[in-house]
Steps between C-alpha positions, in 0.01 A plus 500: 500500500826310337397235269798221413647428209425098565209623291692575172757174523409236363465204797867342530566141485517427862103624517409189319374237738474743767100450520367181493131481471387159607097423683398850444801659696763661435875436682692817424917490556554733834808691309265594179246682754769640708692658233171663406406620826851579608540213791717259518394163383491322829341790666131419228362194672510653871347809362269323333369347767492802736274645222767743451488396125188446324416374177166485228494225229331647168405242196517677190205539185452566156863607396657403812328142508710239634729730711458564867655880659611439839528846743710522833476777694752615778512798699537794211530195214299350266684209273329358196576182314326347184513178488381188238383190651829348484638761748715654236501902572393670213470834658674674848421843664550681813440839647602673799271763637766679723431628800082481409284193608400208200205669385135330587385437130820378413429168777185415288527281167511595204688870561 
């Protein structure tokens, strides 16, 4: 298991505005999840719809009130981002499980 660095950097400039929250959903910019998950930008809606990339929408408590931790998962992938409601990224992860399968627990919220 290889876990990026996006975790360590602090989000750039260009990840501001790239979620916007509005009606109780979230519109995510196609190049922020593809640089996660290693596909190219234009390649994230098709996948999505083919199921080939899934997603889970957490809403955070206590400490983490106020911020929502959105997960996509593709192939050996999993991509974090943190979020506030204004869609500004607070936090970024990604890990590649090489040549094993996403594990099970790690598709359920709150892993």
């Amino acid at each position: 298991m290889i876990e990026s660095p996006h975790e360590t950097k602090p989000p750039r400039p260009s990840d501001r505005g790239a979620i916007e929250f509005d009606d109780n959903t979230f519109l995510v910019d196609a190049a922020l999840i593809g640089e996660l998950l290693h596909v190219p930008a234009s390649r994230v809606p098709v996948l999505m719809r083919e199921g080939k990339i899934t997603s889970a929408c957490e809403r955070g408590v206590d400490d983490h009130e106020g911020e929502f931790r959105l997960t996509f998962f593709h192939r050996n992938r999993r991509a974090r981002l943190v979020t506030d409601p204004s869609g500004r990224v607070l936090r970024k992860s990604a890990i590649d499980f090489g040549d094993r399968p996403i594990p099970d627990s790690l598709y359920q919220t709150g892993a």
